[in-house]
KEFIVO-62576 format. One line per field, with one value per atom (N, C-alpha, C): x, z negated, y; atom name; residue in three letters; residue number from 1. Coordinates in steps of 0.2 Angstrom, whole numbers. Layout:
X <- X ...
Z <- Z ...
Y <- Y ...
name <- CA ...
resn <- Ala ...
resi <- NUM ...
This chain:
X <- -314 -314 -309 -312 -306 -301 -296 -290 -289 -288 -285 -282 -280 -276 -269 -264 -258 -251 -248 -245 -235 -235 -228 -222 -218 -214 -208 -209 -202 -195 -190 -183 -180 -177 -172 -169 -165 -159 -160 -158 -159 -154 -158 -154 -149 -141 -137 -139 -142 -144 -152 -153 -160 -164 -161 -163 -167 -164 -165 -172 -172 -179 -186 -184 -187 -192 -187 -188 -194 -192 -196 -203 -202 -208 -213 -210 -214 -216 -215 -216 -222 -219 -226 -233 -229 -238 -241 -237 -240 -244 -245 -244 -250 -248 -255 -262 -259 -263 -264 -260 -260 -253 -255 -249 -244 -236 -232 -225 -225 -218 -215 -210 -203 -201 -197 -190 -188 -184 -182 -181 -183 -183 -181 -176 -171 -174 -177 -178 -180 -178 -182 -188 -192 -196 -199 -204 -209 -215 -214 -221 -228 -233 -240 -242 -245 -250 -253 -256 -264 -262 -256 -253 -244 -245 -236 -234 -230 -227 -222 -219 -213 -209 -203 -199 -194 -196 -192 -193 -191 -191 -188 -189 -187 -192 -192 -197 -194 -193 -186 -191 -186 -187 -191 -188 -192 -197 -203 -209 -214 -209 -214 -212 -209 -207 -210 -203 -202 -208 -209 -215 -224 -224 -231 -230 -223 -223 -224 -221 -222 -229 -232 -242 -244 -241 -244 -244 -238 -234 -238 -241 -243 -251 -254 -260 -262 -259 -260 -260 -261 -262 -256 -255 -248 -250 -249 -251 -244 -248 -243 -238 -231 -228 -228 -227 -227 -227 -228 -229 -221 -219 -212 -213 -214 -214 -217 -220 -217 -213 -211 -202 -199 -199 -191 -195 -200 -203 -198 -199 -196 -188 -187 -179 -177 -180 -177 -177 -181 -186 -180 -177 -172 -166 -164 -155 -157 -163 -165 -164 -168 -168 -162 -156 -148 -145 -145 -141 -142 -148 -152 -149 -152 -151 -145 -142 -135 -131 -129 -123 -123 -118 -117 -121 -126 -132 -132 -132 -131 -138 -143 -149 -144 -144 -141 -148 -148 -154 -150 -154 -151 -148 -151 -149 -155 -151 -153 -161 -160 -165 -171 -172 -179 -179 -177 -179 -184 -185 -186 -190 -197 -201 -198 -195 -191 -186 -182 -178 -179 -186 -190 -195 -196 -197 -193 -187 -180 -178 -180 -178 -180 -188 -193 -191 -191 -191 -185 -178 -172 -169 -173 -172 -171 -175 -175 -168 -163 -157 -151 -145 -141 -137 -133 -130 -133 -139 -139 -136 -135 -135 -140 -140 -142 -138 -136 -132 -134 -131 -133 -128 -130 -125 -124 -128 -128 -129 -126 -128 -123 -126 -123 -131 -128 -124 -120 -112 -112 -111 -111 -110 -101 -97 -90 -87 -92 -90 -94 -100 -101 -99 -96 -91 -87 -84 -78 -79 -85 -89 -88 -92 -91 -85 -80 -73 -69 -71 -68 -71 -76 -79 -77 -75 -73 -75 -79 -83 -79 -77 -75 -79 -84 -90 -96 -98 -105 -109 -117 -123 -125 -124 -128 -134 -139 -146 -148 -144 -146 -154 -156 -165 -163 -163 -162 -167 -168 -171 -163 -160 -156 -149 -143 -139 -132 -132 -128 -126 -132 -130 -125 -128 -125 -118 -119 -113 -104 -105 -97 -93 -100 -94 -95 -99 -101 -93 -92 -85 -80 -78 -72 -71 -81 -79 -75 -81 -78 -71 -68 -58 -56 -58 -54 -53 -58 -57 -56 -53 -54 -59 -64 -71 -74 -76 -80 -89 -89 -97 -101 -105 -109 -116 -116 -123 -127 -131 -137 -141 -146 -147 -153 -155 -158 -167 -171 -179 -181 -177 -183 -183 -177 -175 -178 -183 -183 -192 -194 -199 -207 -204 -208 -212 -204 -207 -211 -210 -212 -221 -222 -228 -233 -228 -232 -234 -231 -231 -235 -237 -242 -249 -247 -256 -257 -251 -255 -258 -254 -258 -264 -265 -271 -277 -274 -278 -279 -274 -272 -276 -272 -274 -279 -280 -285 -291 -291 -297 -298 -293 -296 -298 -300 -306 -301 -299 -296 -291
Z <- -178 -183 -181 -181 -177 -184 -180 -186 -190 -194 -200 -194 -194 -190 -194 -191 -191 -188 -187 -185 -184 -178 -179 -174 -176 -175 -172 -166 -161 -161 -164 -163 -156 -153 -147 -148 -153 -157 -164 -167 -176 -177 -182 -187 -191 -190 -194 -200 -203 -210 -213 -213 -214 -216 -222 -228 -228 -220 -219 -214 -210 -207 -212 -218 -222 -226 -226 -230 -226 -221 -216 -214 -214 -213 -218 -225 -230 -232 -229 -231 -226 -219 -214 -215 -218 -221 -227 -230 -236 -234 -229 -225 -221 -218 -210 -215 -219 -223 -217 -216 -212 -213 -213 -214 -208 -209 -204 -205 -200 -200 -194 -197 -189 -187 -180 -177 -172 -170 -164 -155 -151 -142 -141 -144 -143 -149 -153 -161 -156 -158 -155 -158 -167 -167 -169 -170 -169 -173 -178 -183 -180 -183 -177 -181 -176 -176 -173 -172 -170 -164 -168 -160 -164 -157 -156 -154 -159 -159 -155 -152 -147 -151 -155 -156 -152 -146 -140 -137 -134 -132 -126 -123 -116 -111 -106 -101 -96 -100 -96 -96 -94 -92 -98 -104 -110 -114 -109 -110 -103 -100 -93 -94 -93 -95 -101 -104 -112 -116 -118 -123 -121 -113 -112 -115 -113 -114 -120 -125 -131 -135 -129 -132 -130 -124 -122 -125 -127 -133 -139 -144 -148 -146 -141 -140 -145 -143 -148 -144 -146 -141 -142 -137 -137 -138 -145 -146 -142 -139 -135 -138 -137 -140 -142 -147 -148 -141 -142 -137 -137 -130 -132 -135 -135 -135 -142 -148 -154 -157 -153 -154 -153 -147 -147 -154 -155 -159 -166 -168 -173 -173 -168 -168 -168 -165 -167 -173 -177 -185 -188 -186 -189 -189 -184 -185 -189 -187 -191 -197 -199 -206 -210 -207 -209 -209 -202 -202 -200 -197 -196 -190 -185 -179 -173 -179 -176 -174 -175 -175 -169 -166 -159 -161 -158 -160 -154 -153 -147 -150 -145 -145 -139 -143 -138 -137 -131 -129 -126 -125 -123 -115 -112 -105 -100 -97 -93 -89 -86 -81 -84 -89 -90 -96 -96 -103 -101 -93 -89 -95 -96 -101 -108 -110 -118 -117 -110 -110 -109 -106 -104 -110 -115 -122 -124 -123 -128 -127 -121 -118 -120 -120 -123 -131 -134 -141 -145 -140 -142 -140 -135 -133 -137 -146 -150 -150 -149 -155 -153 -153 -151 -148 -147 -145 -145 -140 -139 -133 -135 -127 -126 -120 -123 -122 -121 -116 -118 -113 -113 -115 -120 -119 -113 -111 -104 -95 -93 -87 -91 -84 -86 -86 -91 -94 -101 -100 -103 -111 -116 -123 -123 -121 -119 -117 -109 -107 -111 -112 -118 -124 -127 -132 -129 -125 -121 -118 -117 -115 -124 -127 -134 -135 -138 -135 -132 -129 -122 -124 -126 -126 -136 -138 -146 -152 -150 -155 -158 -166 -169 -171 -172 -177 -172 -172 -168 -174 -172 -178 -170 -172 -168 -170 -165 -167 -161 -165 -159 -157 -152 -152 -152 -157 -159 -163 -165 -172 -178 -174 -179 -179 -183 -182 -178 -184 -183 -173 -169 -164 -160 -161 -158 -161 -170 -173 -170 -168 -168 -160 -156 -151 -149 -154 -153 -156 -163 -166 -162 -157 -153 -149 -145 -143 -143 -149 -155 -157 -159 -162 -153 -148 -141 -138 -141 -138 -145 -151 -156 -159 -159 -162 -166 -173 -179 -179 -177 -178 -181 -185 -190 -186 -186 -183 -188 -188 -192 -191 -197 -198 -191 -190 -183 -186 -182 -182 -188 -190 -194 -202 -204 -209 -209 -204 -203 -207 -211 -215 -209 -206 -201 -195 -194 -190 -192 -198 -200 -201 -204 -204 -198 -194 -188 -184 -185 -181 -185 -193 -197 -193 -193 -191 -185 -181 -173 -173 -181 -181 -185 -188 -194 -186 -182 -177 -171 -170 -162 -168 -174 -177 -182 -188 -191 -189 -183 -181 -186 -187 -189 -183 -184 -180 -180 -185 -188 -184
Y <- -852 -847 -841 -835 -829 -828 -829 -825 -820 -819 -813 -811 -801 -801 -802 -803 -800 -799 -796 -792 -796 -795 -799 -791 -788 -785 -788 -786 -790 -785 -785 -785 -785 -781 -782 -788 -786 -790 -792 -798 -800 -795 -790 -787 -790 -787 -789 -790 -785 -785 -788 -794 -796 -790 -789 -787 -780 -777 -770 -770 -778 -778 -779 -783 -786 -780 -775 -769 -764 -765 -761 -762 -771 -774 -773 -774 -771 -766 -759 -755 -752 -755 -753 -760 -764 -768 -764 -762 -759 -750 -749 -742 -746 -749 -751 -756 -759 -764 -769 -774 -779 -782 -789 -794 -791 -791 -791 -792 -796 -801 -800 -801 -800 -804 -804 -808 -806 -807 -806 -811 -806 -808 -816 -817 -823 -827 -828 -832 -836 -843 -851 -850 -851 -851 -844 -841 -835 -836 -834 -835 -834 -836 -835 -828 -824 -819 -818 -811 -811 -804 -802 -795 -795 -795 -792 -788 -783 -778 -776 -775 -774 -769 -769 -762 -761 -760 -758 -750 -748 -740 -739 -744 -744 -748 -747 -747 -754 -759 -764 -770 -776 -782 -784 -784 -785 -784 -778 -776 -779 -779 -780 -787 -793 -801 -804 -803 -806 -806 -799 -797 -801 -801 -805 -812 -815 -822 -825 -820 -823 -821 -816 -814 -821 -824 -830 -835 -837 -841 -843 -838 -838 -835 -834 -833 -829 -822 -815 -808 -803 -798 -793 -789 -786 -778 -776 -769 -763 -761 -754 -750 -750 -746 -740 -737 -728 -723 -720 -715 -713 -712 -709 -702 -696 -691 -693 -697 -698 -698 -704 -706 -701 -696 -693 -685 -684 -681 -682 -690 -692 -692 -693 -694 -684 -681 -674 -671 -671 -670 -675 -679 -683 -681 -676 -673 -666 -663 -657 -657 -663 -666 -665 -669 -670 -666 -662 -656 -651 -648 -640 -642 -636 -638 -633 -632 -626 -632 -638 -641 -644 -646 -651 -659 -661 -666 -669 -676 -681 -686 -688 -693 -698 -703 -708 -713 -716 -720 -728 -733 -740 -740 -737 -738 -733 -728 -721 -725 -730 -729 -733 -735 -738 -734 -729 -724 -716 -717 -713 -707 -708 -706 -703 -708 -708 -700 -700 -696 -688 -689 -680 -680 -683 -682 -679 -681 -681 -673 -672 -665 -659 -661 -657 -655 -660 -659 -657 -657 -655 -650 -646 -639 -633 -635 -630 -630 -634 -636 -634 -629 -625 -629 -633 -638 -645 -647 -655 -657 -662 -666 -675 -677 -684 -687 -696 -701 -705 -712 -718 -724 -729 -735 -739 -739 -742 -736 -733 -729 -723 -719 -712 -705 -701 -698 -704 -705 -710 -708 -710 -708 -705 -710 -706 -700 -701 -691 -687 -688 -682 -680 -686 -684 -680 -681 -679 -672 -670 -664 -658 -660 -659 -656 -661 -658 -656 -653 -651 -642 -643 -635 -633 -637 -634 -638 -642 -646 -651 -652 -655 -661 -661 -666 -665 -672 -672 -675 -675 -680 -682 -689 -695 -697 -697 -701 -706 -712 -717 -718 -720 -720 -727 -731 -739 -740 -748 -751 -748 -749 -750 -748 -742 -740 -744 -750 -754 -755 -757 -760 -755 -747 -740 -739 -739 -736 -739 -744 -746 -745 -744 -741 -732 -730 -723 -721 -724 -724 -722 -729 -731 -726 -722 -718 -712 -711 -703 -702 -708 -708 -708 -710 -707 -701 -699 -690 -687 -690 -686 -680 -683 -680 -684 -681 -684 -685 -691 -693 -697 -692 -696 -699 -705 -707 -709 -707 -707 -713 -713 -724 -723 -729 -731 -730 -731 -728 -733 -737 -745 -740 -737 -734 -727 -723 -717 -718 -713 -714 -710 -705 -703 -708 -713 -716 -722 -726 -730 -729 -721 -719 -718 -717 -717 -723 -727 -735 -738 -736 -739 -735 -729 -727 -728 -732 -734 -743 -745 -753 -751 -747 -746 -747 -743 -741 -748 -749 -756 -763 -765 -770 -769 -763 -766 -762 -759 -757 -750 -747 -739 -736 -730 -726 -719 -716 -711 -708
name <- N CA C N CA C N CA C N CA C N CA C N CA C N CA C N CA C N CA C N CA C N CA C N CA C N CA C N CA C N CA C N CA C N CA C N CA C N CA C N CA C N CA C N CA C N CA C N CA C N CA C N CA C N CA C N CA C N CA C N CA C N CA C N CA C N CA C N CA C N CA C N CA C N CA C N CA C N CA C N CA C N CA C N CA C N CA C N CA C N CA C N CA C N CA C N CA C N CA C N CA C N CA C N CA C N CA C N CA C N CA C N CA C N CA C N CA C N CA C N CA C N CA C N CA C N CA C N CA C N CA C N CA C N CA C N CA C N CA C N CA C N CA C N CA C N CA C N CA C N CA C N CA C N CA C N CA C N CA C N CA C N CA C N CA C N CA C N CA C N CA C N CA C N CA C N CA C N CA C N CA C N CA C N CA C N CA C N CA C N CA C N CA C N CA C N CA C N CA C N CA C N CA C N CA C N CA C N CA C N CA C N CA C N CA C N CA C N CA C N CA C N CA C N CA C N CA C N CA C N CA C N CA C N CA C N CA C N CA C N CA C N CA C N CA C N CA C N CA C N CA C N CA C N CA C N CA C N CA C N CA C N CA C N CA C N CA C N CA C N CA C N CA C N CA C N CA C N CA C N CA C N CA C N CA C N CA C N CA C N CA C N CA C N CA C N CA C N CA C N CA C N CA C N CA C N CA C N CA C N CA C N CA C N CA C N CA C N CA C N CA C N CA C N CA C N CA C N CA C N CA C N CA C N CA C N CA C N CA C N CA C N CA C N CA C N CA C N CA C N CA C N CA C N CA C N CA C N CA C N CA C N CA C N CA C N CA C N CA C N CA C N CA C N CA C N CA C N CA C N CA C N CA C N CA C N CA C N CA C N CA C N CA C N CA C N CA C N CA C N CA C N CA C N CA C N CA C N CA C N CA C N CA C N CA C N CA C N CA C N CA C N CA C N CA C N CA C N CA C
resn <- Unk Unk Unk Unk Unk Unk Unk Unk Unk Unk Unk Unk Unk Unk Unk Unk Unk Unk Unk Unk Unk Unk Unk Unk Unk Unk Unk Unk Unk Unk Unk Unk Unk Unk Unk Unk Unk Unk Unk Unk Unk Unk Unk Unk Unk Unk Unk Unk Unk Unk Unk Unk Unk Unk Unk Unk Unk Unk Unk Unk Unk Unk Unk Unk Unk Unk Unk Unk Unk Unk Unk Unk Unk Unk Unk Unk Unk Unk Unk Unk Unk Unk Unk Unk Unk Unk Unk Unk Unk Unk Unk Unk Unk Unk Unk Unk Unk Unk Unk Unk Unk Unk Unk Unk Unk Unk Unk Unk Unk Unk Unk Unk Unk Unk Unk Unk Unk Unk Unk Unk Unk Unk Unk Unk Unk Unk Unk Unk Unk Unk Unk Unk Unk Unk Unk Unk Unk Unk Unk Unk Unk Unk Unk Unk Unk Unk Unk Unk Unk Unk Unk Unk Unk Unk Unk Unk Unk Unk Unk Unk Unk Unk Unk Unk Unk Unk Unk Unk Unk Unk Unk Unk Unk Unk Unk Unk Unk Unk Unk Unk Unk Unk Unk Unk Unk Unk Unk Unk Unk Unk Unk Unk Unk Unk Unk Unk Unk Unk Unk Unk Unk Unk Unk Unk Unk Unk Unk Unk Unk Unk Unk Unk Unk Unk Unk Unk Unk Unk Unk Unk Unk Unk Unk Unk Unk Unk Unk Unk Unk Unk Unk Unk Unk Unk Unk Unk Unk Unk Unk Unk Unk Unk Unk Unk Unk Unk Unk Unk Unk Unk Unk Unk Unk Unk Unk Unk Unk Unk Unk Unk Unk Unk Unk Unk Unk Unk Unk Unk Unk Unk Unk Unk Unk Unk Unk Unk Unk Unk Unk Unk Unk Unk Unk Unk Unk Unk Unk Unk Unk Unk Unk Unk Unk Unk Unk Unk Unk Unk Unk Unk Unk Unk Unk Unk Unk Unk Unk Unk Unk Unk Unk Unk Unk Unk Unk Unk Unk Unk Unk Unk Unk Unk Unk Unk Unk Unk Unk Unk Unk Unk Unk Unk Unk Unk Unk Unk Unk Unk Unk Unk Unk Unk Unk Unk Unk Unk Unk Unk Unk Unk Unk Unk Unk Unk Unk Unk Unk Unk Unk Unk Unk Unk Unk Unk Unk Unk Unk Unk Unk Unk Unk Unk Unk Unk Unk Unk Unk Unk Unk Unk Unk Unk Unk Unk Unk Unk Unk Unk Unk Unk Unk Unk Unk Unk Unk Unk Unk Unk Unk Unk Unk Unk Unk Unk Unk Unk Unk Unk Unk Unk Unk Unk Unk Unk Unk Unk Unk Unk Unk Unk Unk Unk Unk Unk Unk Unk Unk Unk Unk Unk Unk Unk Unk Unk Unk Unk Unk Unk Unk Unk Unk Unk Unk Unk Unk Unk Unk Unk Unk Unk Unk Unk Unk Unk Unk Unk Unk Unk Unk Unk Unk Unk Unk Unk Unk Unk Unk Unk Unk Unk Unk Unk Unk Unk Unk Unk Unk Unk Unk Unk Unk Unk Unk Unk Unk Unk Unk Unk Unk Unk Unk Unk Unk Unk Unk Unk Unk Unk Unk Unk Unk Unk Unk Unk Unk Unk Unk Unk Unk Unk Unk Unk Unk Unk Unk Unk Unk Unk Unk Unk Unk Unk Unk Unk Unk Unk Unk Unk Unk Unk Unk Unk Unk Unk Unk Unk Unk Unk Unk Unk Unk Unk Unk Unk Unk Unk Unk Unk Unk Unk Unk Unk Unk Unk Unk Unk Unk Unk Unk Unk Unk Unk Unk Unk Unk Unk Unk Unk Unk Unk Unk Unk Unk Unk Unk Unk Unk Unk Unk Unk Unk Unk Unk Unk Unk Unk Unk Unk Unk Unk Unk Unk Unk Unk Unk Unk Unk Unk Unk Unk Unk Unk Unk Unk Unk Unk Unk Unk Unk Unk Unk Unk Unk Unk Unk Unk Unk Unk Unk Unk Unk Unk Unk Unk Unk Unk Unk Unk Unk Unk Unk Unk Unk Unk Unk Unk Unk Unk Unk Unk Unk Unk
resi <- 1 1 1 2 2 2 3 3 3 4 4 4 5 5 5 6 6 6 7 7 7 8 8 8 9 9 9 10 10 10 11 11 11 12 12 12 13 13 13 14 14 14 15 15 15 16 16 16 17 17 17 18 18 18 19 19 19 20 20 20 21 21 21 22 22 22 23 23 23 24 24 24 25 25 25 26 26 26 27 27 27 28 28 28 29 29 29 30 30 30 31 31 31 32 32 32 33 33 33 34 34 34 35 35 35 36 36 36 37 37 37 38 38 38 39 39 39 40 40 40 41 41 41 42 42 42 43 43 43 44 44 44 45 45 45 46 46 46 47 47 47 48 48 48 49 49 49 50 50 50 51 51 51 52 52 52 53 53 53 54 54 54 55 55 55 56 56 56 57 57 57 58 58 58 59 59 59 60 60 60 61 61 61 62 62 62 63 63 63 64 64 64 65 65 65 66 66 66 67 67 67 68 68 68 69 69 69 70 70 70 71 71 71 72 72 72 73 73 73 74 74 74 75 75 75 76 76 76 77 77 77 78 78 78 79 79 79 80 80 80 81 81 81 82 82 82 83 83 83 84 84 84 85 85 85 86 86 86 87 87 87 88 88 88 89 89 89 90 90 90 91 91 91 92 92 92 93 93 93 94 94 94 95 95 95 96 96 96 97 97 97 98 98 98 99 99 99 100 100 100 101 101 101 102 102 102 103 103 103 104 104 104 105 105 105 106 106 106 107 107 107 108 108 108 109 109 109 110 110 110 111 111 111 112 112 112 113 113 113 114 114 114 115 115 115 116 116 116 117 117 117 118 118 118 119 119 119 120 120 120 121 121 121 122 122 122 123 123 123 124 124 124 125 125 125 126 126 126 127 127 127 128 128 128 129 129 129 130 130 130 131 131 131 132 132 132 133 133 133 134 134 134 135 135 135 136 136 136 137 137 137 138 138 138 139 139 139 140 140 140 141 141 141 142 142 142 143 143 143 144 144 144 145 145 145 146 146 146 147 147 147 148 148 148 149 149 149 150 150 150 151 151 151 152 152 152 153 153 153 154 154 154 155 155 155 156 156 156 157 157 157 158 158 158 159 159 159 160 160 160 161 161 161 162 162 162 163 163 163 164 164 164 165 165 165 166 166 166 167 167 167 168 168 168 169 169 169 170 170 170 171 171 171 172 172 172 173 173 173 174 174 174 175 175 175 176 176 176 177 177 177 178 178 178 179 179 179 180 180 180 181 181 181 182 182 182 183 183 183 184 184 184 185 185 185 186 186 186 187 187 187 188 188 188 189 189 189 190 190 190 191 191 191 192 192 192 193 193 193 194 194 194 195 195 195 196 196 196 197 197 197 198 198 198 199 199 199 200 200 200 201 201 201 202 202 202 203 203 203 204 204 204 205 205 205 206 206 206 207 207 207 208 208 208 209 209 209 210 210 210 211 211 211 212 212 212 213 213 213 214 214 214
């Protein structure tokens, strides 16, 4: 008998905050109309489903390795990540949102070199904005020199938009960076908590898993 579909949403990392995936998951089931539950890369055990979501953004070991093995695992199919030039779509519409686009505004990503796509997305879509930059937590350009950059040319306050699931993993050493070069940064909450993206990653299961047309 072929399964109900459902939808399992893979995590880099377990959200510090249950509560915060839990909310998410619910609101893009309630939005895609298919069952969907979460966990994360490292969880021993992985609820069954029918396609595996990857909420990853980078082009690494963990899309080309990890993500087949656990479609293997669970004998379910691996629906394709968003398009970057969504994502960086969504993550720009996100600082514009918070603070119009005059202000000194940093897109941080996980690591420069498997973000190749993610980053001439980011480039494209950030170009309206008076002061962008981008960096990485991992590589260079690093989140520190550009802070450092930033301050160097007069910039007091920066708005961060980590391209993450989730604020928490970026916030604490964007922090440690920003108090070293004395510059104030607000990082804005991660893609699971942004309502654009969650709509958008609903109309790409409506389509990958319940078989919308639209």
């Amino acid at each position: 008998m072929r399964r109900a579909p459902a939808a399992l949403v893979v995590f880099h990392r377990a959200p510090r905050d249950a509560s915060l995936a839990e909310r998410f998951c619910a609101e893009l089931e309630a939005q895609a109309g298919v069952p969907v539950g979460f966990c994360s890369l490292d969880a021993p055990i992985k609820p069954r489903a029918t396609h595996i979501v990857p909420l990853l953004f980078h082009e690494g070991r963990h899309l080309r390795e990890d993500i087949p093995r656990i479609a293997e695992e669970l004998r379910a199919q691996v629906v394709a990540p968003l398009p970057a030039d969504v994502v960086a779509r969504v993550a720009a519409e996100s600082v514009e949102r918070h603070t119009g686009r005059r202000k000194p505004s940093l897109w941080v990503v996980h690591d420069w070199q498997t973000a190749e796509a993610l980053v001439e997305a980011l480039y494209a879509h950030t170009r309206r904005f008076s002061w962008p930059a981008l960096a990485a937590m991992r590589g260079a350009p690093a989140v520190a020199d550009v802070l450092r950059v930033f301050r160097r040319d007069g910039a007091s306050e920066v708005v961060v938009q980590p391209i993450a699931a989730c604020r928490a993993w970026h916030e604490e050493e964007v922090a440690r960076a920003a108090a070293a070069v004395g510059i104030a940064a607000q990082v804005l909450p991660g893609l699971v908590e942004n309502e654009a993206f969650i709509a958008a990653l609903a109309a790409h299961l409506r389509k990958e898993v319940g078989g919308d047309s639209d």
